[in-house]
C-alpha positions, 0 to 999 in steps of 0.5 A, a space after each residue: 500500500 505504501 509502495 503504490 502511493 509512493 509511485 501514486 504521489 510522484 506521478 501525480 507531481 509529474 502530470 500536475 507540477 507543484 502541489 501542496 501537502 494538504 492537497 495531496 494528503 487529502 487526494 490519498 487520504 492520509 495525513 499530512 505528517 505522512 504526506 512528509 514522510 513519504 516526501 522524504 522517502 522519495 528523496 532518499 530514494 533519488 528522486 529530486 523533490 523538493 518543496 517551496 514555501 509560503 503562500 503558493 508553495 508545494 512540493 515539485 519535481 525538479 524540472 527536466 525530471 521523468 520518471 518510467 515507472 509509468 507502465 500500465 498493469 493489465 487491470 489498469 489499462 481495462 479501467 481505462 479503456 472502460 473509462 473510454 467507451 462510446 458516449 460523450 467522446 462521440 457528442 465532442 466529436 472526439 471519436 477518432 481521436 478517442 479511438 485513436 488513443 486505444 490503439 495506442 494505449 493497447 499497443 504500450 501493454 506488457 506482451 500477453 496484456 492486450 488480449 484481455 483489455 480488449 475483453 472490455 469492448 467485447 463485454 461491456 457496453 455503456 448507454 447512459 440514455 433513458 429509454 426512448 430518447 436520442 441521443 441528439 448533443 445540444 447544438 452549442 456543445 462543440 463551442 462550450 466545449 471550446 472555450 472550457 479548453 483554452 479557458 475564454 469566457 463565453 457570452 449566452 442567451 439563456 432560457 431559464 425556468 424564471 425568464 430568458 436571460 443574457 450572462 457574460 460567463 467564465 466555462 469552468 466545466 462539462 457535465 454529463 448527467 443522464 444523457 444531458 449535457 450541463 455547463 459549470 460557470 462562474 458568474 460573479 464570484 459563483 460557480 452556477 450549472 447551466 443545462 445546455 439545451 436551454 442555451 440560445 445562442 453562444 459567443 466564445 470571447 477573445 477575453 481570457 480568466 483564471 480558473 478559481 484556485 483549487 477548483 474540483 469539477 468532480 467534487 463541486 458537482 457532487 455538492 450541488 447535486 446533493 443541494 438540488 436535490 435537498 432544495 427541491 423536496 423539502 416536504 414529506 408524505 406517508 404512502 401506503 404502497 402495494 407489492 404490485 407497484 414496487 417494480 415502477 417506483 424506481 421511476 419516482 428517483 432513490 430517495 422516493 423508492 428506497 424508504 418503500 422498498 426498506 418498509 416491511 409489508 404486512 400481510 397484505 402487501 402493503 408497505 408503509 414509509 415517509 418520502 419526501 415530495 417537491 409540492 403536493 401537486 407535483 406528487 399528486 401527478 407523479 402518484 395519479 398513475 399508479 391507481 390504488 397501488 399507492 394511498 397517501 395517507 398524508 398530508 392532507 393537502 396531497 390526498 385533496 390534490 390527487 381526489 381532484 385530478 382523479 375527479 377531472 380524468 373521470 369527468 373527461 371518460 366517465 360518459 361515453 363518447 356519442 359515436 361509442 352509443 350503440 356500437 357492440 363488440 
């Protein structure tokens, strides 16, 4: 374990140049007082790091120096290669160039390697779309993509929920969630996420900025996701759920089927848990489709929502239409 991180560290100071000892104690998760001990090992091994102080500081290869420990193991390269399957390479238009690294990344492997990193194309496939959509890249990708590269802010049309909107932008990121492509920007002091089949139109500036120090792209997305999805269902519901409706919750997201499923049905089949809800309309139509499979037993607001839709859908097919008169099958 020590040996791996060693190698991981001085690899790690190869690809990013200078970095500091809190960032690489919080990337291995290990101490700090490690990150020196195993600073000084290298060292002591003939590698020249060495560290700069102060403000901006951080331990650093000396310049000019490689290191050839960088051949891959033959489970190495199959994550790689799974990392690489058809998705949103193909929507950057970096097909050629993604398949293009493969071969070359096959071509590195010890001999006896290859044969079973090819083993990932053969046997896994990757589709992140829902069913029944296309996968169609939003018409701005290619010039986001563009200024997220060589860091130029970007001027957008934007059409929000609230109204249609112009920002001057600073594109910090590309996001794919679910087959949808979003932005990460900065505007003001504030990274905020931008759907991009909402963008209009899009103008690359010849303005360069300086990405915000210690930016994570990965880990800053968890966060919003995990804020959005706090933010939006704020309320909570009792259900009553039958064992015939458990196999479409999933549709409904995690945190509304996991707390049914973990529920111990009674003798009937039926599973009672509280979820949380965005608003009690939304629920009620999100609920209305699974008929008397799921009774709401609070609150009292969702249980009139849904009474009211049923009573609308019965009204509009309650009576027969006047060419159904008469007819038989």
């Amino acid at each position: 374990m020590r040996a791996s991180r060693l190698l991981s560290i001085l690899i790690t100071l190869q690809v990013r140049g200078r970095v500091t000892a809190h960032a690489l104690a919080e990337e291995f998760e290990v101490s700090i007082r490690t990150i020196y001990r195993d600073i000084d090992e290298l060292s002591a091994a003939g590698v020249p790091v060495y560290a700069d102080r102060g403000p901006g500081g951080g331990f650093q290869l000396l310049e000019g120096y490689r290191t050839r420990l960088t051949g891959l193991s033959a489970p190495e390269a199959e994550a790689l290669l799974l990392m690489g399957l058809p998705g949103p390479a193909d929507d950057l238009g970096l097909a050629e160039p993604a398949a293009a690294a493969r071969m070359k990344l096959l071509a590195a492997l010890p001999a006896g390697a290859g044969a079973g990193a090819l083993k990932v194309a053969d046997r896994f496939h990757l589709d992140p779309l829902e069913w029944f959509r296309r996968t169609t890249p939003p018409p701005n990708l290619t010039a986001a993509a563009q200024a997220v590269w060589q860091g130029r802010r970007i001027e957008i049309g934007y059409e929000s929920w609230k109204a249609t909107v112009r920002r001057r932008l600073d594109p910090l990121g590309l996001v794919v969630k679910a087959g949808a492509w979003y932005l990460v920007a900065r505007y003001g002091q504030q990274p905020r996420t931008y759907r991009l089949s909402n963008v209009l139109d899009i103008a690359v500036l010849d303005e360069t900025f300086e990405r915000p120090a210690g930016f994570d792209l990965a880990r800053h997305w968890r966060a919003e996701v995990q804020r959005f999805e706090a933010d939006l269902r704020r309320d909570t519901a009792v259900l009553r759920v039958h064992s015939r409706a458990l196999s479409r919750l999933d549709r409904l997201g995690a945190d509304f089927s996991e707390p049914i499923r973990a529920a111990v049905p009674d003798g009937q089949g039926w599973r009672e848990a509280q979820v949380p809800i965005e608003s009690a309309g939304h629920a009620a139509g999100l609920l209305l489709g699974f008929g008397d499979a799921v009774e709401v037993v609070s609150p009292p607001a969702l249980r009139r929502e849904l009474a009211r839709m049923a009573a609308d859908v019965l009204r509009l097919y309650g009576a027969a239409p006047q060419s159904d008169v008469g007819e038989s099958d």
